[in-house]
N, C-alpha and C positions, 0 to 999 in steps of 0.2 A: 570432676568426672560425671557429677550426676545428671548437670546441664546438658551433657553433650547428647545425651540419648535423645531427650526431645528436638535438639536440634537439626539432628541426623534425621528423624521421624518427619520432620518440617520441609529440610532437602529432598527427602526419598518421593513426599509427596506430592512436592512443587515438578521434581522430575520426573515423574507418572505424569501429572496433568499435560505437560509439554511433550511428554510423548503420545498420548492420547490428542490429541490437538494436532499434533503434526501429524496424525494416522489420517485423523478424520480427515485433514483439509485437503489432502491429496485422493479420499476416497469420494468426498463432497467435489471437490476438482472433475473426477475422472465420472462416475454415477449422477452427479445433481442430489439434493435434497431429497426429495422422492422417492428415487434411487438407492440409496444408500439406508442402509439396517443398522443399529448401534450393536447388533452382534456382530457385523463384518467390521465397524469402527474396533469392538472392542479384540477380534481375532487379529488385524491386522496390526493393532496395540501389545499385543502379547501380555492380554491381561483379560480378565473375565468383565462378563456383561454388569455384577455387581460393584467392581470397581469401579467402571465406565458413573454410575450413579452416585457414588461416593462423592463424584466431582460434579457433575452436572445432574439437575433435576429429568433432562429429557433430552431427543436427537435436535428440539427445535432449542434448546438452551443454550448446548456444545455450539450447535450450527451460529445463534447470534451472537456467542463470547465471543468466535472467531472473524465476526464481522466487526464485530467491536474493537478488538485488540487490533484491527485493521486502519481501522477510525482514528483509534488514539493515535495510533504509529504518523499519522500525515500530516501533524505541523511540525514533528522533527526534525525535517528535510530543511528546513528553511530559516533561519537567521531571525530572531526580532529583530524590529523594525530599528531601536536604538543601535541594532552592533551593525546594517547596513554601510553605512557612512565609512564604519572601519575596514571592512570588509573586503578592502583591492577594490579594482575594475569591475564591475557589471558583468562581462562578459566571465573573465575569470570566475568570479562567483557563482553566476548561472553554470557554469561547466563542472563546476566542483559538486551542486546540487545532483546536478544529474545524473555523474558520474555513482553519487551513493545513493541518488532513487536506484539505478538500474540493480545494483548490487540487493537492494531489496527485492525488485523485482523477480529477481533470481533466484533468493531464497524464501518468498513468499508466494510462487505465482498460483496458486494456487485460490488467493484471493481476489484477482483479475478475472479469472473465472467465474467462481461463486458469484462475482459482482452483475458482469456483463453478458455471461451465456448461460448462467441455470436460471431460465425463471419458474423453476418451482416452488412449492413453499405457499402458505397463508397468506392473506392482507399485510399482518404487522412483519412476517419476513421480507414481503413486496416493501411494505412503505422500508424499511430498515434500511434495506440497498438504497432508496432514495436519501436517504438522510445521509448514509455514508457520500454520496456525490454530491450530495450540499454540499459537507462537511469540507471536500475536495476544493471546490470552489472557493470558499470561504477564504482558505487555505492563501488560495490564489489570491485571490481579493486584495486580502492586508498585503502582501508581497507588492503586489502590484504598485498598489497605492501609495504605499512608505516608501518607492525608488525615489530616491535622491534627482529632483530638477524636475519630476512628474513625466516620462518622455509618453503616459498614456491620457490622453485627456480623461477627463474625471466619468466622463457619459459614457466612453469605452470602458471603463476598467472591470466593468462585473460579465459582460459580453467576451472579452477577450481573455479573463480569469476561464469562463466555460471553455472558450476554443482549448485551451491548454489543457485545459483537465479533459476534453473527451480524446483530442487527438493526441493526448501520452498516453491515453489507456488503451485507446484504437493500438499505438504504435507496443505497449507493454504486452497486448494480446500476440500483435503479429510476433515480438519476439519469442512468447513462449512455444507459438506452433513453431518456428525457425530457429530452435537452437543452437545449430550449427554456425549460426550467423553472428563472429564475434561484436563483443561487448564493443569496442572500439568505433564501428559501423555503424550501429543504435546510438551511439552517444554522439556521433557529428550528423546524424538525421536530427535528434532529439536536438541539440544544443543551435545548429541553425533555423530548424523552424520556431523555436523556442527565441530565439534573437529577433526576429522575424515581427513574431507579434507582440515583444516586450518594445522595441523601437531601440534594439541595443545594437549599435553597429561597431561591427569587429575593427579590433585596433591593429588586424594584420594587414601587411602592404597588398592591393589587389594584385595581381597576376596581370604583367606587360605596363 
């Protein structure tokens, strides 16, 4: 019994932080950087301003975890290089990717934001969101490369890694302004222009 208190203490404050986090990213989302007071994060938290500090040093600290935790999150999405091979069809694969980016997208977009339309913030928040679009690319990159038979010559593959990372995040933008517009819709936009510039041609009979 006497472990469990600390442990319960460890939960209570992992689960503050994720709520303060989930305050901010939607008040950082809707305000910008600039815009936004770590009292309206910490009111909208349902928690005091000295809590808010408990977890983070400052609103520029909260703001880069959040970019960060963003960062980590984007080689998840995608297979190493070794499990490709096992992995089905290309097509098949790239659809299943997509299908659980968008799900992220959903429950994160709040990040696609902060990336591509706040540009407020300091030099090091400026260079940060750069790094996080490296980071994107990168991402791409190895994907790219490790497809089984190479269907990208080798001089394309960091060129067409960008195409993909700007025009999913163009396209993750448009779906947060259009919510209304099911998931289903985004993901056979996503999934054919995404075949498109992978060189992955669909194993469905064309039409006529």
């Amino acid at each position: 019994m006497a472990t469990e208190a600390p442990q319960r203490t460890r939960v209570a404050a992992a689960e503050r932080r994720r709520t303060i986090e989930r305050a901010a990213g939607r008040l950082f989302a809707e305000r910008g950087y600039s815009g936004t007071r770590l009292d309206d994060i910490a009111a909208a938290a349902g928690v005091t301003k000295p809590i808010v500090y408990r977890h983070f040093d400052s609103k520029k600290s909260l703001y880069l975890a959040l970019l960060e935790r963003h960062r980590s999150d984007l080689g998840g999405f995608l297979p190493a290089p070794a499990g490709l091979e096992a992995a089905g069809g290309a097509e098949d694969l790239m659809r299943a990717i997509l299908d659980e980016w968008l799900d992220y997208v959903r429950e994160n977009s709040h990040a696609w934001v902060m990336l591509f339309r706040d540009h407020s913030g300091d030099a090091e928040i400026q260079a940060f969101r750069l790094r996080v679009s490296d980071r994107a690319r990168e991402v791409f990159v190895s994907f790219i490369a490790a497809q089984p038979g190479a269907p990208v010559p080798a001089e394309q593959v960091e060129p067409t890694a960008e195409q993909l990372r700007s025009g999913l995040a163009g396209l993750a933008l448009w779906w947060i302004d259009n919510p209304r517009v099911p998931k289903d819709v985004v993901l056979e936009v996503a999934a054919r222009t995404s075949a498109a510039a992978l060189g992955i041609r669909s194993a469905s009979p064309s039409p006529g």
